[in-house]
N, C-alpha and C positions, 0 to 999 in steps of 0.2 A: 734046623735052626736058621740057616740061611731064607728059608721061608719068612722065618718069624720076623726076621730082620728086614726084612725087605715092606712085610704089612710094617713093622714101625718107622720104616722109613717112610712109605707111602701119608702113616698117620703125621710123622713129624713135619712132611711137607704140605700136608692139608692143613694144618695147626699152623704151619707158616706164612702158607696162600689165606689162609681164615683169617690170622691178626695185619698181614698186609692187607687186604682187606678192608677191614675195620679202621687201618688206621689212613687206610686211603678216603671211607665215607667221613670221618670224624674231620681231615684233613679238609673235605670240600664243606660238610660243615660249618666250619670254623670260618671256612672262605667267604663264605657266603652270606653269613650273618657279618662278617667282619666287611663286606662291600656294601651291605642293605644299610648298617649304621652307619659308614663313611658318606655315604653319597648319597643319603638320607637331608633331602631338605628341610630345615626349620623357617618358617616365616620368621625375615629378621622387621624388625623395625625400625626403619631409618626416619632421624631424628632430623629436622632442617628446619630453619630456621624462618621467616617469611622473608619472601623477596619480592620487590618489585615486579607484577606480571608486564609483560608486553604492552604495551599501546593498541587500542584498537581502533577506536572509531572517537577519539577526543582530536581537539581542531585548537591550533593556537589565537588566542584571542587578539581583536583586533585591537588597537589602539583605542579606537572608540568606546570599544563594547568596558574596557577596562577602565575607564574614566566612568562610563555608567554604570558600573557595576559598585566602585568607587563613592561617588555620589548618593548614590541610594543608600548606601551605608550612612555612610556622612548624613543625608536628609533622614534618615530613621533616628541617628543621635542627637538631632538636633531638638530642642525644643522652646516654643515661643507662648509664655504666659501674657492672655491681656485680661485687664482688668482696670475695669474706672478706678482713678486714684481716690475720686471720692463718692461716698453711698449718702442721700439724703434722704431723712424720711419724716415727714409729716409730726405723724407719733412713734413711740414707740412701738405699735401692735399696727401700726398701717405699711402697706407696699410701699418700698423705697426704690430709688434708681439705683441699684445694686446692679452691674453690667460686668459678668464673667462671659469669657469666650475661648473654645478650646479650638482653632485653627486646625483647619483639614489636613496643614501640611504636618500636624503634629504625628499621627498615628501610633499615640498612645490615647487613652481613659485617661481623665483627671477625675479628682476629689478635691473641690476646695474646703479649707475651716478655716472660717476666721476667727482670730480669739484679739480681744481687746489687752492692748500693753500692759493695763496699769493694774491689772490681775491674772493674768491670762486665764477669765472665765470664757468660753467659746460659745459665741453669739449667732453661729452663722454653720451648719454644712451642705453644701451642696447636693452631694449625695453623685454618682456619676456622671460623668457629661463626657459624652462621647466625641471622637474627631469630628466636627463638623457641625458640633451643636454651642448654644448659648442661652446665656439665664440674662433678662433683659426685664429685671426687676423682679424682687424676693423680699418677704417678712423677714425679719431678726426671730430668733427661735429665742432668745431672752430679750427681758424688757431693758432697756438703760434708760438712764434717767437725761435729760434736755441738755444739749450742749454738744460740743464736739469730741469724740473719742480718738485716741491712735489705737489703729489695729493694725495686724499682721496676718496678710491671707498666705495661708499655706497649699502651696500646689502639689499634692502625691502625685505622683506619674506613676501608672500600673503599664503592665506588660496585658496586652488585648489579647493575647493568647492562653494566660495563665494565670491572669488577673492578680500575679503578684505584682507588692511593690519594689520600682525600680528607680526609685527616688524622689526629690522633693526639692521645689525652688519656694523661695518668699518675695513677698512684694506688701509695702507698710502702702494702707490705705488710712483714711479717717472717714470713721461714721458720723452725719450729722443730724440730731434728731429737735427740729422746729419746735415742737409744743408736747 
């Protein structure tokens, strides 16, 4: 019996070398995946706000340059309507000294229309006229009848880049039509 005892002992200490063992692999296991998750990088995404970059290659304006820079502004706002205060015309259906003029220093497009006061039926559109161009006598696109009229020429000012309208000045003319 001492025999016997001795295989069950040999068995109970293989049975105990076998689950120390086992719980020694389970142990590194556990390790292992427990270090791969910990220290396991995720792409974070950091959130920031915009900031002023650096300075690179901009230069502080001179005194000069910001007075012309100034001015050009100021000359682009500005603008200068001429127009004879009076249009004479023969007849009705004959060239009159109608004298629009849109100044080079404007650098906008004009449209003029002129529409008479005393109805405002519109007797007159120029149609555009460039910076730098002039109408230096024009037909009446309606006939009026002999005598002196008050009209009102209307100046659109367009945007030459986008040919919207960017406003409008008036200026009262009289038409004068001889026979």
């Amino acid at each position: 019996m001492e025999k016997n005892d001795q295989v069950n002992e040999d068995k109970k200490k293989k049975k105990r070398l076998l689950l120390l063992l086992l719980l020694l692999v389970f142990a590194a296991v556990a390790g292992s995946l427990y270090y791969y998750y910990s220290t396991k990088t995720e792409p974070v995404q950091v959130v920031s706000g915009d900031y002023l970059p650096e300075t690179k290659g901009a230069k502080k304006m001179s005194d000069k340059e910001i007075k012309a820079t100034e001015q050009k502004a100021v000359d682009q706002s500005k603008f200068n309507m001429v127009i004879k205060s009076e249009a004479v015309f023969e007849t009705a259906d004959s060239e009159g000294s109608l004298y629009i003029q849109n100044p080079i220093e404007n650098g906008y497009p004009i449209n003029v229309v002129i529409r008479l006061d005393s109805n405002n039926e519109e007797v007159y559109s120029s149609g555009a006229i460039q910076p730098g161009y002039e109408i230096n006598g024009a037909m009446l696109e309606k006939k009026i009848a002999k005598g002196d009229h008050a009209a009102t020429a209307t100046f659109d000012i367009y945007d030459s880049k986008t040919n919207k309208k960017r406003g409008q000045v008036q200026a009262g003319i009289t038409i004068r039509i001889n026979n």
